[in-house]
N, C-alpha and C positions, 0 to 999 in steps of 0.2 A: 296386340291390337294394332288396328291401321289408324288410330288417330290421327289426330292433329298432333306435332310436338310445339311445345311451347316457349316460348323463350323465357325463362327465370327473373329476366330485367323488368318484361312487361307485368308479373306475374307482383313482382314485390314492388311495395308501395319507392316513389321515390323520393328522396330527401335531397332539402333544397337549404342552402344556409344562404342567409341574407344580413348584409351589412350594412347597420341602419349608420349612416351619415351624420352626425351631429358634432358641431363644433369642440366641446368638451363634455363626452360623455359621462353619468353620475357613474359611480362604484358602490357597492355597500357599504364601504368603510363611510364615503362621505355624505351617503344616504344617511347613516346613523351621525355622524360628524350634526348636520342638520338637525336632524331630529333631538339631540342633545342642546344647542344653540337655542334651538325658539322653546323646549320644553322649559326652560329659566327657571329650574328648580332647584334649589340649595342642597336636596335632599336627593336628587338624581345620580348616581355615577354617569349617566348619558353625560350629563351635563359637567357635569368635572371633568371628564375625559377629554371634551370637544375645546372645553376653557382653556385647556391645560396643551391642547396640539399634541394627546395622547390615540395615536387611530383604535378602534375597535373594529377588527376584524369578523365577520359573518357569512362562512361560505355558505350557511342555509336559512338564509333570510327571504326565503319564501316561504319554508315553514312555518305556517300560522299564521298570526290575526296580520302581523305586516303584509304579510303574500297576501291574505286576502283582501287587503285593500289594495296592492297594486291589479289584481285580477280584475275589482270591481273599476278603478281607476283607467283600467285599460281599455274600456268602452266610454268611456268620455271622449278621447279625442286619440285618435289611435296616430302613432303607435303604441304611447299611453306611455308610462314610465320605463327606460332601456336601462338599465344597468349592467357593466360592461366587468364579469366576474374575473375574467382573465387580466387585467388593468390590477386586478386585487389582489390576483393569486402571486405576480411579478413582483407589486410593492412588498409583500408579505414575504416572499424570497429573498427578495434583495435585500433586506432591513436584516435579515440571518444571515446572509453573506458577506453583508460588512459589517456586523457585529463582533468585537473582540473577544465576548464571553454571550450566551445566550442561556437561559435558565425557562423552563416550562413546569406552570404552575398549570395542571391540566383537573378541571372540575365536572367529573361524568366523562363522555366518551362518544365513540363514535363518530359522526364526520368531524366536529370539533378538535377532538384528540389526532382525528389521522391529519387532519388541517395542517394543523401546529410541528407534528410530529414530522411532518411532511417537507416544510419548510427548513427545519432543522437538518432534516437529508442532506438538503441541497449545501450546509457548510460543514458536512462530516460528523455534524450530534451535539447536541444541547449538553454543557456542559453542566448544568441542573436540572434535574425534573425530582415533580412532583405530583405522582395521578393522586387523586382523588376520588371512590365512585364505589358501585355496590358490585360491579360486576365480575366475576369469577374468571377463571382462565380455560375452564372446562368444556365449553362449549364451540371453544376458537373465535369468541366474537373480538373485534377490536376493541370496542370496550374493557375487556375481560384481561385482553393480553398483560403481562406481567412487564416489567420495563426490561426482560432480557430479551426480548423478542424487540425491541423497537431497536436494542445495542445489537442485535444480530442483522441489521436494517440497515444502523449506521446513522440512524436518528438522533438515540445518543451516546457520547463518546465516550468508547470502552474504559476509561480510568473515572469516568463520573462514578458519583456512589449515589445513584436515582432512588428514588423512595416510591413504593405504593402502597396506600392508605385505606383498606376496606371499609368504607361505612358512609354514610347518607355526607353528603358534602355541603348541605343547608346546615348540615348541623356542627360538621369538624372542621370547615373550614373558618367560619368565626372564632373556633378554641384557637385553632394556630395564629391565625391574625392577634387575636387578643395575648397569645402568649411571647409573640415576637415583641409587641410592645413594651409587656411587661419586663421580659428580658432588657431590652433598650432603657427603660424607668430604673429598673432596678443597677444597670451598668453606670448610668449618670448618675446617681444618686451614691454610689460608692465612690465615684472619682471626684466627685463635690465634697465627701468628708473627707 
């Protein structure tokens, strides 16, 4: 045909990144840092974490009811809440690259697990892991993956002895919490007789 030809630039939408200005922009870590502080609950982990200058990491904390208050938040006064993920992703690397031993206690899967799994990359493999989750290997999800697939990544380091734990992580991760202590109980209590 004798058409028009077209130019492919005009044709696709264009993308435009814009860098909002703010003196010290929040992160998630100390978006939750926050929210742990004014929730003043004794019975919070938010709040022992923030007491304690322990960060909590969240690279998908738009997921769900938080994201939807910053959505709704975001038409108040715009630009509305900026949170600056890469600020996040760097602290969360760094703290793995100067780390002398690094251990990953990893509960469920998927961006969480590659998160973590991710940052461990960056100092050659977490020298502990531990998945936790229901998910199978079968399907190739990340979730699913086995912990030799993360030592073939480099995630974690080939002499680690990694564990993964098939089953509901509400429910086996309390067993092991409760049985490290017990272990702990029972070691004092022999070296006290």
């Amino acid at each position: 045909g004798g058409g028009k030809s077209r130019n492919r630039g005009e044709e696709s939408a264009k993308v435009q990144i814009t860098y909002v200005q703010q003196p010290n922009p929040l992160t998630p870590s100390r978006m939750i840092e926050r929210m742990g502080l004014r929730v003043n609950d004794n019975s919070s982990v938010l709040f022992h974490a923030a007491k304690n200058g322990i960060p909590i990491f969240c690279p998908a904390l738009t997921d769900g009811s938080v994201g939807d208050m910053m959505f709704f938040h975001s038409y108040r006064k715009p630009p509305g809440i900026v949170l600056d993920i890469a600020r996040d992703l760097r602290r969360l690397n760094e703290m793995a690259m100067a780390a002398n031993n690094t251990g990953m206690i990893i509960l469920g899967g998927g961006v969480v697990k590659h998160h973590i799994c991710n940052a461990n990359l960056m100092r050659n493999g977490a020298d502990f892991s531990v998945f936790v989750n229901t998910a199978c290997d079968f399907d190739g999800s990340d979730a699913g993956a086995k912990p030799d697939e993360a030592i073939s990544w480099g995630k974690i380091k080939m002499d680690a002895e990694p564990v993964k734990v098939y089953g509901d992580a509400s429910f086996i991760f309390p067993l092991l919490v409760a049985e490290t202590f017990a272990i702990l109980s029972r070691n004092t209590s022999n070296n006290d007789a």
